[in-house]
N, C-alpha and C positions, 0 to 999 in steps of 0.2 A: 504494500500500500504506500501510498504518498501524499502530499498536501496536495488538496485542488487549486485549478489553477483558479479558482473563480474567487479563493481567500485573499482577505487585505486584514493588515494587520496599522494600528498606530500603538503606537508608546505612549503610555500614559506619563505623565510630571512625577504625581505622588507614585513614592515605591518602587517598584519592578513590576507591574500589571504591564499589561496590555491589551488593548480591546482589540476580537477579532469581529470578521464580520465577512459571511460566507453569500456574497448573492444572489446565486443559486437560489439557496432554502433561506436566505435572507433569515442566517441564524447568527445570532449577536450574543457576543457572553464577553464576558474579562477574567484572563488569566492572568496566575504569575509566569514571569522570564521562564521557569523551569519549564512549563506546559510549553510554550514558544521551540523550546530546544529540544522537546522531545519530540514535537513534529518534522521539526531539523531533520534528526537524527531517523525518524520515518524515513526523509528524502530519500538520505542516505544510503538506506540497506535495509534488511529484515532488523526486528527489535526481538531477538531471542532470549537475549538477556535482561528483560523489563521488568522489573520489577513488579507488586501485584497493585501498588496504586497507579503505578503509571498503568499496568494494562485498564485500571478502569479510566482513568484520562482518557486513554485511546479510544476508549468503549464512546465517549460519550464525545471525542471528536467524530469518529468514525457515523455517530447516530446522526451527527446534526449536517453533516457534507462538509466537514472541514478537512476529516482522509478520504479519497478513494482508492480503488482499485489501483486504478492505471489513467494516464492523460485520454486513452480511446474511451475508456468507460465517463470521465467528468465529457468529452464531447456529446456522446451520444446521451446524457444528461440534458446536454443543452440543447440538444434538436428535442427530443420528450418534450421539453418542457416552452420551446416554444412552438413548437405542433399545439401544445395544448390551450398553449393563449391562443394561437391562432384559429380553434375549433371550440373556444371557450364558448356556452352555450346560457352561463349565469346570467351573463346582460345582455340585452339589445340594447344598444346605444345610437341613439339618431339626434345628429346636429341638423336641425333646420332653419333655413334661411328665408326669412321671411320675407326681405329686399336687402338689395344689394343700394339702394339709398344709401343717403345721411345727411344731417344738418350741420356735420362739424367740417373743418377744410383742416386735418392734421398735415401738417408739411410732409412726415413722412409714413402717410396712407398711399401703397403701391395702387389705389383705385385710379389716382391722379386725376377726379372731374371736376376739380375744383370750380371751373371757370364757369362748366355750362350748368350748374345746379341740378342735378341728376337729371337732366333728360332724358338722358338713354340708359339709365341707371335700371336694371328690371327690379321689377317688384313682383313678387305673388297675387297670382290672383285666387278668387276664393272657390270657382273651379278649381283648378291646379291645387286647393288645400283642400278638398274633399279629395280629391284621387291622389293625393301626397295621403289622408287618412286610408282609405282603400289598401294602398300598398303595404302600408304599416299595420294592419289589421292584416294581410295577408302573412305578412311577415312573423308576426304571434303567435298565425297559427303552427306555420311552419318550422319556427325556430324552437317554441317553445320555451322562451328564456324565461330564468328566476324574477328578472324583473327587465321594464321597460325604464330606459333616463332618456329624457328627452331637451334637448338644450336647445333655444332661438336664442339667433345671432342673426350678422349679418357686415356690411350695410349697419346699421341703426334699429334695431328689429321693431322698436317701440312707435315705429314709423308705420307698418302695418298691423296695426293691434285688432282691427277683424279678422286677418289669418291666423293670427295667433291662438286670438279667443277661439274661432272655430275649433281648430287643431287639438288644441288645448282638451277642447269641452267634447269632441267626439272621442280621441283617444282614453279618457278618463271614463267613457261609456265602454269603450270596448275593452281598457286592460280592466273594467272592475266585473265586467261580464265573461271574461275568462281568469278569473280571480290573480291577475298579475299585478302587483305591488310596480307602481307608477313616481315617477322623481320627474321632476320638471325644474331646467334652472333657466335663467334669463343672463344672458350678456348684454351689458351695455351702455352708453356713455353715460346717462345716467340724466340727462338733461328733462325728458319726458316721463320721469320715474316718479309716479305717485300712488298716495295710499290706497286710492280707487282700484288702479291696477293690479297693486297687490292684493289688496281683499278679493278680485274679482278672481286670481290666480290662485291663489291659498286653498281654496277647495278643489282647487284641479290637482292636486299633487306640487305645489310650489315648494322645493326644498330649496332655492336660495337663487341669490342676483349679486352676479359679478357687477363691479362700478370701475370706469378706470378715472383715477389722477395721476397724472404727470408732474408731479413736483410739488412745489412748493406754491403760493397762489399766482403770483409771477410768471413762475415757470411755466405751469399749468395751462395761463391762460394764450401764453406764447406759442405754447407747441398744439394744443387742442381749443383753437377760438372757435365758434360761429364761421356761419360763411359770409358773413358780412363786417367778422376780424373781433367781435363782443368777445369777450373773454365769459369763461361759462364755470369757475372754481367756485363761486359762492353760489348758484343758485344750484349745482351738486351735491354741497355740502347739505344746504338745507331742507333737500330732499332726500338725502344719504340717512338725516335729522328726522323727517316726517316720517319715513317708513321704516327704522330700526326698531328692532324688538319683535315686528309683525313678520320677517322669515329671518333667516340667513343672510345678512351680509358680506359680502368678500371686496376687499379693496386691489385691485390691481395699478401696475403702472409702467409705461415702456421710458425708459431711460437713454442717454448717449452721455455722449464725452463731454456736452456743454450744460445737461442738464441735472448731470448723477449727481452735485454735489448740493442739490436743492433738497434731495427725496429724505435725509434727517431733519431739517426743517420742516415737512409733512408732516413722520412720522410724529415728534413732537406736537407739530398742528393734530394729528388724532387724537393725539394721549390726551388731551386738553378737551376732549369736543364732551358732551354728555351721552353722546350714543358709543364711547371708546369700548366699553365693555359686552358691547354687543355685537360687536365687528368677530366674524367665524375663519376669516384670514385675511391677514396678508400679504400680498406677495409681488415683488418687483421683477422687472426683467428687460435685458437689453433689446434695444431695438437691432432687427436682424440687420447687416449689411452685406456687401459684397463686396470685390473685387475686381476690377479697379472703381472706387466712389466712384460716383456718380458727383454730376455738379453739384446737386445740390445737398450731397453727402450724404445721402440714406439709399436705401437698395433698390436697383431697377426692376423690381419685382412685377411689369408686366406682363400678364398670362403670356405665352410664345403661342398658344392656338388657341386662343380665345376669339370669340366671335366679334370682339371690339376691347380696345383699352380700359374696359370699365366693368367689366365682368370677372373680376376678383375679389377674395374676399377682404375684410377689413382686417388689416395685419393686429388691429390691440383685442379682435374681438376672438383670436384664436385659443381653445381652451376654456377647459370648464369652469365654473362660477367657484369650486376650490383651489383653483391652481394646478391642472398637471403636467402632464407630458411635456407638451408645443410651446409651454413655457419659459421655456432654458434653452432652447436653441439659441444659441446665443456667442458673442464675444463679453469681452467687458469684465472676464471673471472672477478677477479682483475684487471687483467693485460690487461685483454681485454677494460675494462672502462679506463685505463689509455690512451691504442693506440688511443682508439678512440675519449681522448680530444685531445690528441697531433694532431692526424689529423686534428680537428676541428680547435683547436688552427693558425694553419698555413695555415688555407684557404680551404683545400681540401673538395668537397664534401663524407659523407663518411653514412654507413648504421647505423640507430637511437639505434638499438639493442633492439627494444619493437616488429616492426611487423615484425615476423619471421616467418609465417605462417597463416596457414596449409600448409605443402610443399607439392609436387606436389605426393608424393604415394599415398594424402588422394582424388586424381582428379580423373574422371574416363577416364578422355581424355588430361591425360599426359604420353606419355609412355616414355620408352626410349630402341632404339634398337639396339643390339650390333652387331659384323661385322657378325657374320653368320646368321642376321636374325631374333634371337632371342627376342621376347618384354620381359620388365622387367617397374616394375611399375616404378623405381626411379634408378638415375647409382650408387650408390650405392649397387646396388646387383647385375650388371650384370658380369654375364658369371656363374654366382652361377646356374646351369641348373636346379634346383630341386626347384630354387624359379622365375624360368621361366613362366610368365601370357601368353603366346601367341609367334606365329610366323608371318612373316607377308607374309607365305605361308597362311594362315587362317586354316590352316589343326588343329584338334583338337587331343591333344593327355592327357590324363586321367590325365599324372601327370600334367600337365600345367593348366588345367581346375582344377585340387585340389588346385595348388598354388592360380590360381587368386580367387576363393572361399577365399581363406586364406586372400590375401588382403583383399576383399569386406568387411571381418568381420574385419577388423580390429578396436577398436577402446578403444588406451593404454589410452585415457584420462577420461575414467571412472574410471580409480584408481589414481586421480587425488582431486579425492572430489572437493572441493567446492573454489578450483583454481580460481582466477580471472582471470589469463593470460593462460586460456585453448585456447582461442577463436584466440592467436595469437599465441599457441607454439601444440595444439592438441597432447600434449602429451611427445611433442620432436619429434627425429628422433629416425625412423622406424630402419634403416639400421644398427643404434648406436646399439639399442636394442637388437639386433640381434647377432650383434656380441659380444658386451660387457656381454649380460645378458643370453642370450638364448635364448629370449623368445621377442616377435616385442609387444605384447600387455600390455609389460610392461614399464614403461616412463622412461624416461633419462634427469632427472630434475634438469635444471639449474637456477632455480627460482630467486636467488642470483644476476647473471647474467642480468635478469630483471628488478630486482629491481632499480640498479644500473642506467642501461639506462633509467628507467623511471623519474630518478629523472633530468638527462641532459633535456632529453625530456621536463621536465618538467618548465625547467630554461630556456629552450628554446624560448617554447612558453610564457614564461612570458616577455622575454626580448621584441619579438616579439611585443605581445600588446603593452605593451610600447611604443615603434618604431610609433606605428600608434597614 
């Protein structure tokens, strides 16, 4: 037997401990130094000479996936086990887009329609949201999942609140008529967000509403105005104010190099607000870029086969209303370990920055579908029609059937080698890849980024034990 390769170890300050922490089975314990070398000494050779504590050590490394066999038996672990996300049947997860609108002009929204006030921006129609229900009703039956989450985004989704409300109010008919346990989050800027809404939602299944700010109120109002340049930080806030307490709050916010050093001024602006303790996360994250900037120094993120410049999704509205996966694609990861003491530091619950996956394109029953109907594995790629998986007409059309073939095979973390944090990053994001590199089966490695969080993580759990 031998360590796997999917173990990471940090040194703890106090003592001779060290916290491991296996991947894979995402088992976490703290040993002393001794334990550490006696895994060593696994690498090493046979342990015939072990002693009868250390063989129960071993017993109880061996249980949790910190020894295996051999390197072929820890790989063939790791295909098991992402076969099984990949065929995982617990959740159906459907992000739907209710329009691809917005009221805000964020400089660095890859929609770029600033100028013509969504003209050609699609929006759902409330045909298209009954046969977007039909589908998803078919899908229930077929899939049979533990539960439905159902997340609107977009665009601005609070832009079309009769696709919503419909969608909303049929699927809560149909998962309580086949008795499936229903979640419903809402992303969104937050501008449109009132109590009305959410009482109207709350009996649909509403478990929570993502909000983004961008800084500080300054900063905020700089990067996310109005389309007519109004700054929009205060009347967020006091809407953030009207309807805390009545679900789930989560504060999001995409950051760069001119505006990171605002988002501790925020966080302090929460700790202060009166709804601070009602807030369920939060969580910050770089804004994605590329390679060579762009002029005006955020990512060329135009669909490549999109049926016009304007049929992409909203790059802050990526990710659920907790913070996961699509999150942390990211550079900046310094900066990102910093926000995320200061978060910690002042109370707020906020994401570990270790389990960031497999996000939902590696699922085979996560879709996401945009307003005219279109399935797309992740929103990151919607309205891109050339990387369209399905309609939820079910009608099959060649190039759609090539696309989802295309996903099926996807898998960028074979050029990953012998990665210990495959099992929680599968490579990065898909969407990153795509548009950064060219190519989705190649990775977008934020290792660094990892690291980092692992070692919070790691001080975490040490503190923890202690406690007890």
């Amino acid at each position: 037997m031998q360590p796997s390769m999917f173990n990471l170890r940090v040194p703890l300050a106090a003592g001779d401990e060290v916290f491991l922490m296996n991947t894979l089975t995402d088992a976490q314990i703290v040993v002393s130094s001794d334990v550490v070398a006696l895994m060593d000494r696994a690498d090493a050779g046979p342990l015939g000479d072990a002693s009868g504590e250390e063989r129960e050590a071993l017993d109880v490394l061996w249980e949790n996936g910190f020894l295996v066999e051999n390197r072929d038996a820890d790989r063939r672990s790791l295909d098991q086990y992402l076969d099984e996300v990949k065929s995982d049947t617990s959740e159906l997860n459907i992000t739907l887009l209710t329009t691809l609108q917005c009221n805000f002009a964020c400089a660095y929204c890859f929609q770029g329609d600033h100028g013509d006030y969504n003209k050609r921006a699609d929006k759902m129609s409330l045909d298209t949201a009954r046969q977007t229900v039909e589908w998803m009703s078919r899908e229930l039956d077929r899939v049979q999942p533990g539960k439905l989450v159902l997340t609107f985004f977009g665009g601005e989704p609070l832009l079309n609140l009769p696709v919503m409300y419909e969608v909303a109010e049929r699927m809560w008919a149909a998962t309580r008529e086949q008795q499936v346990p229903m979640f419903v989050n809402i992303i969104t800027n937050g501008l449109l967000l009132t109590p009305e809404v959410v009482d109207r939602m709350v009996p649909l299944g509403l478990n929570g509403i993502k909000i983004t700010l961008d800084g500080d109120r300054d900063t905020h109002n700089r990067m996310r105005p109005l389309r007519g340049g109004q700054g929009t930080f205060d009347r967020i806030v006091e809407n953030v104010r009207q309807v805390a307490g009545r679900c789930r709050i989560s504060i999001g916010g995409n950051f760069d190099e001119r505006s990171v050093d605002s988002y501790p001024a925020l966080l302090e602006f929460l700790k202060q607000q009166d709804f601070a303790d009602k807030l369920a996360k939060v969580f910050f994250k770089p804004i994605v870029r590329a390679e060579p900037v762009s002029p005006k120094g955020v990512i060329p993120l135009i669909p490549v086969a999109a049926k016009d410049t304007l049929n992409g999704t909203c790059m802050t509205s990526v990710g659920s209303g907790a913070g996961a996966g699509c999150d942390s694609c990211n550079v900046l990861d310094d900066k990102m370990t910093f926000l995320r003491q200061e978060t910690r530091r002042l109370g707020f619950p906020t994401h570990d920055g270790v389990h960031n996956g497999p996000c939902h394109v590696h699922k085979q029953h996560a879709h996401t579908i945009g307003p005219d109907g279109s399935l797309y594995p992740c929103p990151g790629f919607t309205g891109q029609l050339a990387l369209s998986t399905g309609h939820i007409s079910d009608r099959h059309d060649a190039w759609r059937d090539s696309a989802r073939e295309k996903f099926d095979r996807l898998a960028p973390w074979k050029a990953c080698g012998d990665c210990a944090f495959i099992p929680v990053c599968a490579g990065g994001c898909v969407a990153a890849s795509h548009a950064q590199l060219g190519d989705m089966n190649v990775p977008t490695c934020h290792k660094r980024s990892f690291e980092s969080a692992l070692v919070a993580l790691a001080h975490a759990a040490a503190s923890a034990a202690e406690e007890k």
